[in-house]
Residue, then its C-alpha position, 0 to 999 in steps of 0.5 A: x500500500x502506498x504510505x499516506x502521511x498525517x499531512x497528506x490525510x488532509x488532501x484526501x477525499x472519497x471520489x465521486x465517481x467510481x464503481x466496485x468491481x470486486x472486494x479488493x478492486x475498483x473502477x475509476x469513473x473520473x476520465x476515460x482511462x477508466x482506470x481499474x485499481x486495486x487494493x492500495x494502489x493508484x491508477x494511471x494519474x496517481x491521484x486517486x488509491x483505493x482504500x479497503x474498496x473505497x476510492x479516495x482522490x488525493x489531490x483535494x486541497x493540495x494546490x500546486x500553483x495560484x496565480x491571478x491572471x487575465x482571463x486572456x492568459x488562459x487563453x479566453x478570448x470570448x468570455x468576460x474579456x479584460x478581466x481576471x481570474x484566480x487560477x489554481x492547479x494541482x498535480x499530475x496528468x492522465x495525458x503522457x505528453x513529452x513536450x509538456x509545458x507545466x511538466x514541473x507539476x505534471x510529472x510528479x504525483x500528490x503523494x510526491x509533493x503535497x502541498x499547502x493545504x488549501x480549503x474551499x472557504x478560503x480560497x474563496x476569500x482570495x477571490x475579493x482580496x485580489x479582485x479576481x471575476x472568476x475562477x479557473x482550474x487550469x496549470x496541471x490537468x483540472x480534472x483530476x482536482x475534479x471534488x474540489x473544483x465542485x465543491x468550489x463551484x457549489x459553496x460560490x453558487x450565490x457568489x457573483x463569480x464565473x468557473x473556468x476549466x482549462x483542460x485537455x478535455x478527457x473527464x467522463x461524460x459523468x464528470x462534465x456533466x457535474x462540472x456545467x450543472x454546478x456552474x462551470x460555463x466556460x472550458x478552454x479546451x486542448x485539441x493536441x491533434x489528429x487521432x495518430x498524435x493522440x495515440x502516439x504521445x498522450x496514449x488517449x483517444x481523441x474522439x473521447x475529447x470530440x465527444x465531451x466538446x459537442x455535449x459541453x456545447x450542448x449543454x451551453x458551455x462557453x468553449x475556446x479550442x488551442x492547438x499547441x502547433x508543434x513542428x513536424x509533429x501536428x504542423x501539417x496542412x493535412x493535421x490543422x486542416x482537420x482539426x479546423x473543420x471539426x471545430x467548423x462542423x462540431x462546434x460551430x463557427x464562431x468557436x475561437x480556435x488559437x494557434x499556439x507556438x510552442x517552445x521546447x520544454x520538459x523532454x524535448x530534447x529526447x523526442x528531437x525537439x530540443x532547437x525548436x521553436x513553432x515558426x511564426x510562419x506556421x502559425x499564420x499557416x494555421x490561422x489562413x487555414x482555420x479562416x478557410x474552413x469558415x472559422x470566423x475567428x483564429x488567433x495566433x498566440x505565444x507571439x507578443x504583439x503579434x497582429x493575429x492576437x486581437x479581435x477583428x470583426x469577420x463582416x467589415x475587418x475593423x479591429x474590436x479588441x486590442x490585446x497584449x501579454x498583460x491582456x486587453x489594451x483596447x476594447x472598441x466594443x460598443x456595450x451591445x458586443x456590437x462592431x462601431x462600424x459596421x454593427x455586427x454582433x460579436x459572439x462573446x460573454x461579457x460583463x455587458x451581454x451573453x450571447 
């Protein structure tokens, strides 16, 4: 059995989702390895153990990283703009991916590193004291800190904030539907690339990830798709070509897809990519090819200052909204989410208007 500490007891809390299979195994319902786990041991993300047939999640509490950032950081271009939002993440990952680019919490298990403590009411009270709108669950994998982000979401229902998950979008049907029904409205979602790429380096199945993003889109959910765009890896025009189409055909068209450059980090000198670096020619690559499967809005992000950052109108050109790494520099919106020039109705989530 894996030796829990008197500290890390206090990060330990029974899952929410999981099935008996046996008396001495379980079956893990939180993403979709399904993960069956024996007696004292954990699955595949390390974050859960079965205990005596009951599955306990140890990530609970147990926060790795806190940031307040511009919601334009996570990235959100469409939702509540120019605010900012109270980050937290834990630790691990169900994905394998090599080129991780938080790999320092990713890698390592909470029974590796316990954390500070962190409980429900007082994060909530971090939340006025650096004026934050909102929530997000993001820097590691948020799913697995999926019975605290509950019970966040729950103990603020009354609370004038919005949740945001930021995630590579693996959880069970069960897990999103719990997440969007306790108020979770907007998930910045990874799509890594085509179905070889997810085999070969995450060891998951993206029609898993296509399905959870058509329910969260039926069940209201804000959604913004990033592709972090890596050379010979998912930079060909047959790969973002794809993936533009099935955020065109699945999600719709005002879905903001952002091309990420990518930089080297964690083991990119074993996979050869250790020099590397996404050329910005890729990324406008990306952006053309996006626009021409009818996306109406593609940004190019990880570039500072670059002009595919902000917000043009798809009906007359004009530019909306003006962004730097710090967030939003210029909002030309009119308080209708409308175009000052021409009045076209723009798609997005504001303090203003929903749409």
């Amino acid at each position: 059995m894996n030796p829990i500490s008197s500290n890390q007891s206090l990060f330990i809390k029974e899952s929410i989702l999981y099935e008996p299979i046996d008396p001495e195994t379980v079956r893990c319902g939180t993403c979709e390895r399904r993960c069956l786990i024996a007696e004292g041991k954990t699955g595949f993300c390390r974050t859960r153990i079965n205990q005596e047939g009951k599955l306990y999640c140890l990530t609970y509490g147990n926060i790795s990283s806190i940031s307040n950032n511009p919601i334009e950081k996570k990235p959100f271009y469409h939702f509540f703009p120019g605010t900012m939002t109270l980050t937290i993440g834990t630790w691990s990952c169900n994905f394998t991916c090599p080129f991780c680019q938080n790999w320092d919490i990713s890698k390592f298990s909470p029974l590796e590193n316990p954390a500070n403590f962190l409980s429900v009411p007082e994060f909530l009270k971090l939340l006025p004291k650096y004026t934050a709108q909102g929530t997000s669950f993001s820097f590691n994998e948020p799913t697995l800190l999926l019975e605290y982000a509950l019970d966040v979401m729950q103990s603020a229902a009354n609370l004038p904030y919005y949740h945001t998950y930021v995630t590579n979008m693996y959880m069970t049907e069960e897990a999103l539907r719990l997440l969007i029904e306790n108020g979770c409205r907007a998930f910045c979602a990874n799509m890594k690339g085509d179905h070889a790429f997810y085999q070969k380096f995450c060891t998951t199945d993206d029609r898993f990830v296509w399905r959870n993003l058509q329910l969260a889109r039926e069940l209201g959910a804000h959604i913004e798709v990033v592709t972090l765009v890596i050379p010979r890896e998912n930079d060909s025009d047959e790969t973002l070509r794809e993936i533009a189409h099935n955020i065109q055909t699945r999600l719709g068209e005002n879905t903001p897809w952002h091309c990420n450059q990518y930089y080297p980090a964690y083991q990119a000198e074993e996979i050869g990519m250790a020099n590397y670096r996404t050329p910005v020619e890729t990324l406008e690559k990306a952006y053309k090819i996006g626009k021409d499967e009818g996306l109406k809005f593609v940004y190019v992000g990880n570039v500072h200052r670059h002009p595919l950052e902000n917000t043009y109108c798809p009906a007359c050109g004009t530019i909306l909204i003006e962004r730097t790494i710090l967030g939003v520099s210029k909002n030309h919106l009119k308080s209708d989410n409308s175009c000052p020039n021409c009045g076209e109705v723009i798609p997005i989530i504001s303090k203003n208007r929903e749409t």
